[in-house]
C-alpha positions in Angstrom: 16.4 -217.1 54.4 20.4 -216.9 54.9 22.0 -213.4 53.1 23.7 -216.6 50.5 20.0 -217.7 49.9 19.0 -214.4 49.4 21.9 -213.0 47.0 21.8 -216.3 45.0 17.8 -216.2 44.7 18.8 -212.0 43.3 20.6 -213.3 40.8 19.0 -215.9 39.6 16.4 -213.5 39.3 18.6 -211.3 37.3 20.2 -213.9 35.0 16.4 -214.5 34.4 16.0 -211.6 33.1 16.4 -212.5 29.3 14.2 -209.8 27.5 15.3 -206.5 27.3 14.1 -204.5 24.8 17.2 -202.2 23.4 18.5 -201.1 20.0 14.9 -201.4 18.2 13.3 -198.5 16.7 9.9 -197.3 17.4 6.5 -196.0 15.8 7.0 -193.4 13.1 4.2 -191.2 14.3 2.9 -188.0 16.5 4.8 -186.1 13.2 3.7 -183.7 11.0 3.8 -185.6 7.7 3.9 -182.4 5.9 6.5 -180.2 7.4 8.5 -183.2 7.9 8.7 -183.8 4.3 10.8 -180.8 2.0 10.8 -182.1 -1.0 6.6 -181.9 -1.2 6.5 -178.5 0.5 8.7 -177.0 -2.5 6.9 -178.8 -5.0 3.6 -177.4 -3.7 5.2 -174.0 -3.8 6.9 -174.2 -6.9 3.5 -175.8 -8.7 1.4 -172.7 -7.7 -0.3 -173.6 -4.0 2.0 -171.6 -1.6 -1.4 -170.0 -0.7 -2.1 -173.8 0.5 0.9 -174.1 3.0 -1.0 -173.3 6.4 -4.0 -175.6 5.7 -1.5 -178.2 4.5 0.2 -178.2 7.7 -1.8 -178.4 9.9 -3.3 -181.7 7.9 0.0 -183.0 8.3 0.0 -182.5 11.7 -3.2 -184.8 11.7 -2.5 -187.6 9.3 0.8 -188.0 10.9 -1.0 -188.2 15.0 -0.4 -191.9 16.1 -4.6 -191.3 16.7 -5.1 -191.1 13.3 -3.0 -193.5 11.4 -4.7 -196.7 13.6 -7.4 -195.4 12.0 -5.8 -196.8 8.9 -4.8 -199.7 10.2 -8.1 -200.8 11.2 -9.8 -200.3 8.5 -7.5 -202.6 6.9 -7.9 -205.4 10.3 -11.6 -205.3 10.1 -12.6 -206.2 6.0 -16.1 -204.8 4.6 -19.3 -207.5 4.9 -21.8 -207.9 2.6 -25.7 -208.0 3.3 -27.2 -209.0 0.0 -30.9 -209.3 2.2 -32.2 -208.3 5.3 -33.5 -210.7 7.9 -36.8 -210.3 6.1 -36.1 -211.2 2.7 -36.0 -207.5 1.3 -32.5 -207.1 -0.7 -30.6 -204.2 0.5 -27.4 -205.2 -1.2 -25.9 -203.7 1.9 -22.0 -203.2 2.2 -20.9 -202.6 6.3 -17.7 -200.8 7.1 -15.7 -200.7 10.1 -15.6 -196.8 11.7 -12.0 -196.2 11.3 -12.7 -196.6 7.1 -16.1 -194.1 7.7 -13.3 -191.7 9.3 -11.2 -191.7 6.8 -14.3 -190.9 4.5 -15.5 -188.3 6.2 -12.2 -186.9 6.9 -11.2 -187.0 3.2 -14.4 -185.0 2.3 -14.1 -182.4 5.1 -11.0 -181.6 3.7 -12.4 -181.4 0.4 -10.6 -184.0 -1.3 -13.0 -184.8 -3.6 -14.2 -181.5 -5.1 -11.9 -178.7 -3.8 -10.6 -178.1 -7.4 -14.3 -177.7 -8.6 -16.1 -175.8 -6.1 -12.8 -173.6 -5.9 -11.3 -173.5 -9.0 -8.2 -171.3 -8.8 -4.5 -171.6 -9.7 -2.8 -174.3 -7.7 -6.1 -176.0 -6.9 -5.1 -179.6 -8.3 -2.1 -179.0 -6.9 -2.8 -178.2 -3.3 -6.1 -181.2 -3.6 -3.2 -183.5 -4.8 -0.8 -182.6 -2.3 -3.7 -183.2 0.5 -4.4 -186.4 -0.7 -0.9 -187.7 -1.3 -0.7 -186.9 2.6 -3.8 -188.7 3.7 -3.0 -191.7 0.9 -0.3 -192.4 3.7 -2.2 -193.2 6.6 -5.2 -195.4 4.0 -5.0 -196.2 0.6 -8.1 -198.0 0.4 -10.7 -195.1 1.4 -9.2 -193.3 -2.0 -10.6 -195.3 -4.4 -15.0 -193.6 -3.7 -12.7 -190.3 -3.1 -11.3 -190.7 -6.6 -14.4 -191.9 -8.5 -16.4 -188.8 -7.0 -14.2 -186.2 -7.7 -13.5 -187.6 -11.1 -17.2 -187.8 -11.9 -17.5 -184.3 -12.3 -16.0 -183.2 -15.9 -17.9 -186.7 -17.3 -20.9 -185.5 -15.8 -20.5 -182.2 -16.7 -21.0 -183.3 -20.7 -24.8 -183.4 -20.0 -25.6 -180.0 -17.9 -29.4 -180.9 -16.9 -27.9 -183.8 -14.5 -25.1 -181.9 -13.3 -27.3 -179.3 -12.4 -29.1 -182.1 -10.7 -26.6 -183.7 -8.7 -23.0 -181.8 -8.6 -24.7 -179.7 -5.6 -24.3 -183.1 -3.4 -21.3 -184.5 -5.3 -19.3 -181.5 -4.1 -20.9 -180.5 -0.9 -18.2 -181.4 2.1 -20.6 -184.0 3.7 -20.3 -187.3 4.5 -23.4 -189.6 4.2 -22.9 -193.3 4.3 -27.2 -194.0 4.9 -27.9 -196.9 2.3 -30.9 -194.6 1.9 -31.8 -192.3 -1.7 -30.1 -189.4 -2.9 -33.1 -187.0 -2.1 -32.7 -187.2 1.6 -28.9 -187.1 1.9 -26.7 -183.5 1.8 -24.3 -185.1 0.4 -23.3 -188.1 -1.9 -20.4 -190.0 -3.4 -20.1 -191.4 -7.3 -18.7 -194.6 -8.5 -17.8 -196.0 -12.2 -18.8 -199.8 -13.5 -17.1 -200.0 -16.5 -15.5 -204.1 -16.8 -17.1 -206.7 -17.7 -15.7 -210.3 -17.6 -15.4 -211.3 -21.3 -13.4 -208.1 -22.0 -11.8 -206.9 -18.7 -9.7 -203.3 -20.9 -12.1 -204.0 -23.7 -14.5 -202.3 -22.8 -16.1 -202.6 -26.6 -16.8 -206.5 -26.2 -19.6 -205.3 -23.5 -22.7 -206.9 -23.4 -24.5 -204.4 -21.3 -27.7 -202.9 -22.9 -29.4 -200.0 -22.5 -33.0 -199.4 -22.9 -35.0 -196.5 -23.9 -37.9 -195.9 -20.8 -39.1 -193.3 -23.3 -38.3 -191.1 -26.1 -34.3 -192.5 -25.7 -31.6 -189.3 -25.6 -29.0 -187.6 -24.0 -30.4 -187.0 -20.9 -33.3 -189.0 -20.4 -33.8 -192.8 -19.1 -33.5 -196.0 -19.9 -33.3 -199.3 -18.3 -29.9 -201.2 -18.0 -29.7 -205.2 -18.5 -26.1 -207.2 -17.6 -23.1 -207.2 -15.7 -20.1 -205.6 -14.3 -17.5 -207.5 -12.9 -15.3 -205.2 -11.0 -17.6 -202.2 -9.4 -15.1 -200.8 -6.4 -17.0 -198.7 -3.8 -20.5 -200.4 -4.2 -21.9 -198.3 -1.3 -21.7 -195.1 -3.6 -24.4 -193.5 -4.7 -24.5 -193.3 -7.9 -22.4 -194.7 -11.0 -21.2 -193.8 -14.4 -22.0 -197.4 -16.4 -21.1 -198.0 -20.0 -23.7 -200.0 -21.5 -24.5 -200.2 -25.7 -27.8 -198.9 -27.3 -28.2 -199.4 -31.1 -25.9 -196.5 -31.7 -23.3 -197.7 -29.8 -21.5 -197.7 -26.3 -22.6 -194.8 -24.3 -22.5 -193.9 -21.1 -25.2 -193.9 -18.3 -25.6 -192.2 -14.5 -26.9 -195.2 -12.7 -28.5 -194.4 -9.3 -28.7 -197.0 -6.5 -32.3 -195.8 -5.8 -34.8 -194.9 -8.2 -36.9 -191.4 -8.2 -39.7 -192.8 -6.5 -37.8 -194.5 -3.4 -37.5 -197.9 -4.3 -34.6 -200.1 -4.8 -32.8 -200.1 -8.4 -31.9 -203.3 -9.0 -27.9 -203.1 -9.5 -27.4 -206.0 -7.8 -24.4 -206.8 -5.5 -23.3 -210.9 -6.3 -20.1 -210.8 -4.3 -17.4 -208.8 -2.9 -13.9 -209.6 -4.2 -11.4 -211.4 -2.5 -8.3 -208.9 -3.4 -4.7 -209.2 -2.5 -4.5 -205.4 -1.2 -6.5 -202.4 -1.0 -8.5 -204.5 1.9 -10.5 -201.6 3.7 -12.3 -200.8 -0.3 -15.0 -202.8 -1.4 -15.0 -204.1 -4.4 -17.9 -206.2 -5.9 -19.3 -208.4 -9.0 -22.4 -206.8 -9.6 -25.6 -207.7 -12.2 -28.0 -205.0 -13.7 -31.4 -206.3 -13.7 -33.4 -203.2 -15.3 -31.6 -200.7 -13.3 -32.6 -197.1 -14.3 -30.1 -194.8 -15.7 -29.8 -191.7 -17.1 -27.7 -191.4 -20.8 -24.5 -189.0 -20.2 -23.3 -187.4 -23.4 -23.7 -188.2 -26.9 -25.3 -191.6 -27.5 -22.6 -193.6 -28.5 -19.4 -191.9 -27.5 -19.3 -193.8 -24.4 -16.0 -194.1 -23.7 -15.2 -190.7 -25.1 -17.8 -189.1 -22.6 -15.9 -190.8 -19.5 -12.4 -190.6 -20.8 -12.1 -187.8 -18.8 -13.6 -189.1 -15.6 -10.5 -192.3 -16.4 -8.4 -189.6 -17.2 -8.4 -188.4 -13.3 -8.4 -191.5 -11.8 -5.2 -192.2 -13.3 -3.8 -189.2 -12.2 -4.9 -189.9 -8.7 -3.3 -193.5 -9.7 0.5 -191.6 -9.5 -0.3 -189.6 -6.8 -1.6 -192.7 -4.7 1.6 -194.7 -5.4 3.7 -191.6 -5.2 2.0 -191.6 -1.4 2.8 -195.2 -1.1 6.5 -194.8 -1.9 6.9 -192.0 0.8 5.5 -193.9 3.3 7.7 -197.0 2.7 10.6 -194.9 2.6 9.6 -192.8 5.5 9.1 -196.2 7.6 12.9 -197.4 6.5 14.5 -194.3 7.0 13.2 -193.8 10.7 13.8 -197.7 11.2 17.5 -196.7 10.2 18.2 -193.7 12.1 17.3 -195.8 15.3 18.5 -199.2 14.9 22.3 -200.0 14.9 24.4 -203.1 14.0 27.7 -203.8 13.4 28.9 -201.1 15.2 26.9 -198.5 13.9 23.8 -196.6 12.7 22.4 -198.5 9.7 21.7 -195.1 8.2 25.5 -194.4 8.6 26.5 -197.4 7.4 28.0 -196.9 3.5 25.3 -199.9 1.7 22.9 -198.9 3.4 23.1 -195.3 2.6 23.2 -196.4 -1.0 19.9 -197.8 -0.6 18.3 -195.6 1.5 19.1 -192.5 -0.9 18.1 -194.7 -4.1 15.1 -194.9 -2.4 15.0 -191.3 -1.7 15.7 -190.5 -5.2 12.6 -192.6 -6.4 10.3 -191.2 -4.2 10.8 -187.7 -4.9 11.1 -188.3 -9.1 7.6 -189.8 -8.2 6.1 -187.2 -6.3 7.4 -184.2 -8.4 5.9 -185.6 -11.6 2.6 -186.1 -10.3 2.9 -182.7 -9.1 4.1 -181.3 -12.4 0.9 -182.7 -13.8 -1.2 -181.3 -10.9 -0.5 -177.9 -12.1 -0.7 -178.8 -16.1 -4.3 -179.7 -14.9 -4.9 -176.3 -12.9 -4.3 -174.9 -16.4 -6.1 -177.0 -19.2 -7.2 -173.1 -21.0 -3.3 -173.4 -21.6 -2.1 -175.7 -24.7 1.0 -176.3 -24.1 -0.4 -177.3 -20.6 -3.5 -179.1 -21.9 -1.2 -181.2 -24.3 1.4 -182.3 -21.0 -2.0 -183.8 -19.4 -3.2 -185.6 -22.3 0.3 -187.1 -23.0 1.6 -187.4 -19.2 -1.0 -188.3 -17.3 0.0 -191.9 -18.9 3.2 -192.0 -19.3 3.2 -191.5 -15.5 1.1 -193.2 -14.5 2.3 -196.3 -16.2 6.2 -195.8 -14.8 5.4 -194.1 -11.6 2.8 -197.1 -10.8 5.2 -199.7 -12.1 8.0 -198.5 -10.0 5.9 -198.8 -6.5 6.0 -202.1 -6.0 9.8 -202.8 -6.2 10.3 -199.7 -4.0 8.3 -201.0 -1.5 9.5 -204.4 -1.2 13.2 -202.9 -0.9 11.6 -200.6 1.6 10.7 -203.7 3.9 14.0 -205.4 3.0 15.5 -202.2 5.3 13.7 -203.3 8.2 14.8 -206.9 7.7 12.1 -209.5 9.4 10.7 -207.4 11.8 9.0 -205.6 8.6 7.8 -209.2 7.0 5.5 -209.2 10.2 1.7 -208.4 10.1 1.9 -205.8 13.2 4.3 -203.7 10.8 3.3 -201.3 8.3 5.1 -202.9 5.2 2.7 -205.8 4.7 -0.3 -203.7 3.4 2.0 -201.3 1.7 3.9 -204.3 -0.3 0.2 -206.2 -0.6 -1.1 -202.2 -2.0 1.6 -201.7 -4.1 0.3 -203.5 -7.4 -3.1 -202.0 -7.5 -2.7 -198.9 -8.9 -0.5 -199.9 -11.7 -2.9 -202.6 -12.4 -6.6 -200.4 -12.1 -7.7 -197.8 -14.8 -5.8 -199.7 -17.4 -2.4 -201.9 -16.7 1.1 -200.7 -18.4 0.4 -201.9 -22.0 -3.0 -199.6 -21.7 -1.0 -196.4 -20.7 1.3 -197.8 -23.3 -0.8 -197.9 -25.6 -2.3 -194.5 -24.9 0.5 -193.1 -25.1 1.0 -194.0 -28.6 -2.6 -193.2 -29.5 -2.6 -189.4 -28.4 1.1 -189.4 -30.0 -0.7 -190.1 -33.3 -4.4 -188.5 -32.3 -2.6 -185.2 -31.8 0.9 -184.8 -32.6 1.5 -181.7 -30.9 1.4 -183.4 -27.7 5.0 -184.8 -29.0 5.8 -181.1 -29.3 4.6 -180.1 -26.3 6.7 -183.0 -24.2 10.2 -182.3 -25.7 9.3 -178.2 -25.1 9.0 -178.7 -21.7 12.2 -181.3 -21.4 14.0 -178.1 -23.3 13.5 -176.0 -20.2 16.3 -178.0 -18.7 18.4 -177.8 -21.9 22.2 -177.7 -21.2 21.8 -178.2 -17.4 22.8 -181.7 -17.2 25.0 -183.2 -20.2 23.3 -186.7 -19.6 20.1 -185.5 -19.5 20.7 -183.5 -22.5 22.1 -187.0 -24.4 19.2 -188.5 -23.0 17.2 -186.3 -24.6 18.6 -186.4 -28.2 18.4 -190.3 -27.5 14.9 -190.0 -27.1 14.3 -187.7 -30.2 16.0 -190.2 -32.1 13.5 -192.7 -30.6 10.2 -190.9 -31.9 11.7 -190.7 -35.5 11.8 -194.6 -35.7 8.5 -195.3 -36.3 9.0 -198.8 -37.1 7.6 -201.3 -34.6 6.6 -198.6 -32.5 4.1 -200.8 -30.3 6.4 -203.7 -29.7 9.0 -200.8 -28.3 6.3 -199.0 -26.5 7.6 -199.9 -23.1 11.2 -198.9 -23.5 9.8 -195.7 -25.3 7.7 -194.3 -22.5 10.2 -195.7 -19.7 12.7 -193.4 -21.0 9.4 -190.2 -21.3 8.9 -190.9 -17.8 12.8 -190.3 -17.2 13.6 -187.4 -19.2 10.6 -186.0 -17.6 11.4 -186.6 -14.3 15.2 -185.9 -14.5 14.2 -182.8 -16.1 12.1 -181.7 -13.2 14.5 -182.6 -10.6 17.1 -180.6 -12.4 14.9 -177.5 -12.7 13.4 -177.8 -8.9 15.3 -179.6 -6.6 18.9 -179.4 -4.9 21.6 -180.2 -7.3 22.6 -183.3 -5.3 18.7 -184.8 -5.6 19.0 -184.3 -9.7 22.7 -184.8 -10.2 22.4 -188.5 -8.3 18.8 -188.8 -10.0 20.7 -188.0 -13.6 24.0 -190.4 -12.6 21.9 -193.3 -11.7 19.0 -193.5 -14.1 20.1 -192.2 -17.3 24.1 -192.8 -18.0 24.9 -195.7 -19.9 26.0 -197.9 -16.8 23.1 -197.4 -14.5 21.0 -199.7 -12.9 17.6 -199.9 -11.9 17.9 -202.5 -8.6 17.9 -200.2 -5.5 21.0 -199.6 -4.1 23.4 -199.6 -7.1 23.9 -195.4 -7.2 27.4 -194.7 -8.6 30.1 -192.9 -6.9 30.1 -189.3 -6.0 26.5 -189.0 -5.0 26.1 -187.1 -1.9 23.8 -189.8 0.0 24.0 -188.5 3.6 22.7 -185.1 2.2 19.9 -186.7 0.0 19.1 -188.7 3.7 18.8 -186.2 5.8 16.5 -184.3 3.4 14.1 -187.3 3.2 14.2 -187.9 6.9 11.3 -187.8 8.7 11.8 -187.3 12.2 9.5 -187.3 15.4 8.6 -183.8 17.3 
């Protein structure tokens, strides 16, 4: 070959060379999730688990390894499968998982976050459970839903002290047993709830379940369940609280997968849903065909006797989309900081930075509420703190839930196309997003709850505008906000139809009033400018002048080690 030949054949070669790969970001991971994220170290300090700090980091040094969040991603890639029989005929109603969603599992209750706040039940125990499970809610949503349920389970099951003697030994014990074998020969052992039923979904007093006395019929003892549930997440637990009537009423029932004597109780898996999000949880149609149970409580005060096991899942509700909001947020403020156009850093660039710190703003209001409640619950022997849960738990859990989704689709707007795609993150955050808002009672429930404890107990009322007082004369539109709101509760009139609008604006004050009393004055002047004066605007990216956006930025940027 001539020198021409070879110098034309080099760059042809090199003309050929079409894909380079330049000005792209790259995975958000090998981080730790905790020390990379200020605003939830000061919450957890300020809310009462400093003493939690060390363990925290170095879980955030976990759930932030590239090792471990593909863990979460596969147990998303690889759904649950349902054995109803074995290859024999014998029904096992058998649900198999992939081993990245049994990691999580395990993980989750090695770390204790289903019972740490039981078995060790000091100051800043909610707070420093919460804060562990906000991180790992970031690598897999799905895996939280058994977690919930069993650490929920145990003030229900608590009402009726010969079972919790029985089984809170193996609810709480830090072992992971996922044998579709009985309770007797496992160390360990995680609790569901069946509550639904198709004909009245929130209704949960159109039932048709019965229960059955086996025997003398009372709190405590057994009887035999006959009917349906039609949305039973976690079927592989081992055991669930069920509401089902007797003649004195709906009551509430511990309703083993396996009876005493080793054989099969017959809660019958029909099918496994087919759900938008939430992909790596099962969740099931079941019918109960005699299944033994055990009555929890007073007979007939059903849904009084698990209100407190709902009352903690919705809690976990706000932390879990709290957690969502920080990842999608995380992923588009790393996706920023790398990728240019237009001359310049996308995080630089003035727009941008608008929605970037709008989305900053959301995520931490988010976070530090659930927080504030995390340490309301570390102190229920408190009233002013025992009133805050009963009241806050739903006013945020309705806004904090309802804000998730939006967030996260602006989120994945950040990354433009690239986060549309199924290899990207944002698909199962944007297809997670609804669940929690939707699960343990939709936005007219927490509405609606809201307005019931307001009228239950009126010193809940007191209690909420007592705390918004700490903040008094801190910020003038939060303190207008306030006397807005107090004007609100003395119009009475048509209450229900305004029930939205009225606990939008709770979730506000609250949440402006914790910013201002916790974090930097540019977080909770920006948070106060762009949520609660007259001209604000709730689409992402709309933050008025003067708002300090670089530094609210740089304190929400995560960045690699």
């Amino acid at each position: 070959m001539t020198a021409l030949n070879e110098s034309n054949a080099l760059h042809t070669r090199y003309l050929a060379e079409t894909h380079q790969v330049e000005n792209v970001s790259c995975e958000l991971a090998d981080y730790n999730m905790y020390a990379q994220d200020a605003a939830l170290r000061e919450a957890v300090q300020r809310e009462g688990a400093a003493w939690a700090d060390a363990d925290l980091l170095r879980f955030g040094e976990l759930t932030g390894s590239a090792e471990y969040l593909e863990q979460g991603h596969l147990a998303n890639k690889h759904l649950p499968e349902l054995e109803t029989h074995d290859r024999f005929g014998n029904r096992i109603d058998l649900v198999k998982f992939h081993p990245a969603y049994h990691r999580c599992m395990g993980t989750a209750i090695e770390h204790g976050l289903h019972s740490a706040p039981w078995t060790d039940p000091r100051p800043g125990a909610h707070v420093a459970r919460a804060a562990g499970n906000y991180l790992h809610t970031q690598v897999e949503a799905g895996h939280g839903c058994p977690i919930t349920m069993t650490f929920a389970a145990i003030p229900a099951l608590r009402l009726q002290p010969d079972l919790a003697a029985l089984w809170e030994p193996k609810i709480t014990a830090r072992v992971y047993d996922p044998r579709n074998v009985p309770v007797e020969q496992k160390a360990g052992v995680t609790i569901g709830m069946a509550m639904t039923e198709k004909q009245g979904g929130s209704d949960v007093q159109a039932n048709s379940t019965r229960a059955y006395p086996v025997g003398q019929g009372c709190p405590g003892q057994a009887y035999e369940l006959v009917g349906h549930k039609y949305f039973v997440s976690a079927p592989m637990c081992d055991a669930f609280l069920v509401l089902a009537h007797t003649d004195k009423g709906l009551s509430c029932f511990l309703l083993p997968r396996w009876r005493p004597d080793g054989t099969k109780n017959p809660l019958q898996v029909l099918r496994l849903k087919k759900k938008m999000g939430n992909a790596s949880n099962a969740s099931s149609e079941t019918e109960l065909r005699g299944a033994l149970a055990w009555m929890v409580g007073e007979e007939g005060r059903g849904v009084r006797n698990i209100i407190e096991m709902v009352a903690m899942t919705r809690f976990d509700c706000m932390v879990g989309s709290s957690a969502g909001m920080r990842m999608a947020l995380s992923q588009a403020l790393h996706h920023c900081a790398h990728r240019s156009a237009f001359g310049a850093r996308l995080n630089q660039q003035p727009l941008m930075q608008n929605v970037l710190a709008d989305l900053a703003l959301e995520s931490e209001a988010a976070m530090t509420l659930s927080m504030r409640v995390a340490r309301a619950l570390d102190h229920r022997d408190n009233r002013h703190e025992d009133m805050l849960v009963r009241l806050v738990t739903a006013v945020g859990k309705y806004w904090i839930c309802k804000r998730t989704p939006g967030h996260a689709y602006e989120a994945m707007e950040c990354i433009g196309g690239s986060g549309v795609m199924e290899d990207s993150m944002f698909p199962r955050l944007f297809r997670e997003s609804p669940v929690n808002a939707i699960w343990e009672g939709s936005g007219n429930i927490q509405c609606l709850d809201v307005l019931r404890a307001m009228a239950k107990t009126p010193e809940v009322v007191d209690a909420f505008f007592a705390e918004l007082r700490l903040a008094l004369g801190q910020n003038t539109l939060l303190d207008q906000h306030v006397r807005d709101l107090g004007k609100e509760f003395l119009d009475t009139t048509d209450l229900q139809y305004r029930a939205r609008h009225v606990v939008e604006r709770m979730a506000l004050a609250l949440q402006a009033s914790l910013l201002v009393r916790g974090a930097p004055a540019f977080v909770a002047d920006a948070f106060c400018a762009s949520r609660l004066a007259p001209e604000g605007s709730f689409n992402y990216g709309a933050l008025p002048r003067g708002v300090d956006v670089q530094a609210i930025i740089d304190r929400a940027t995560p960045r690699i080690q």
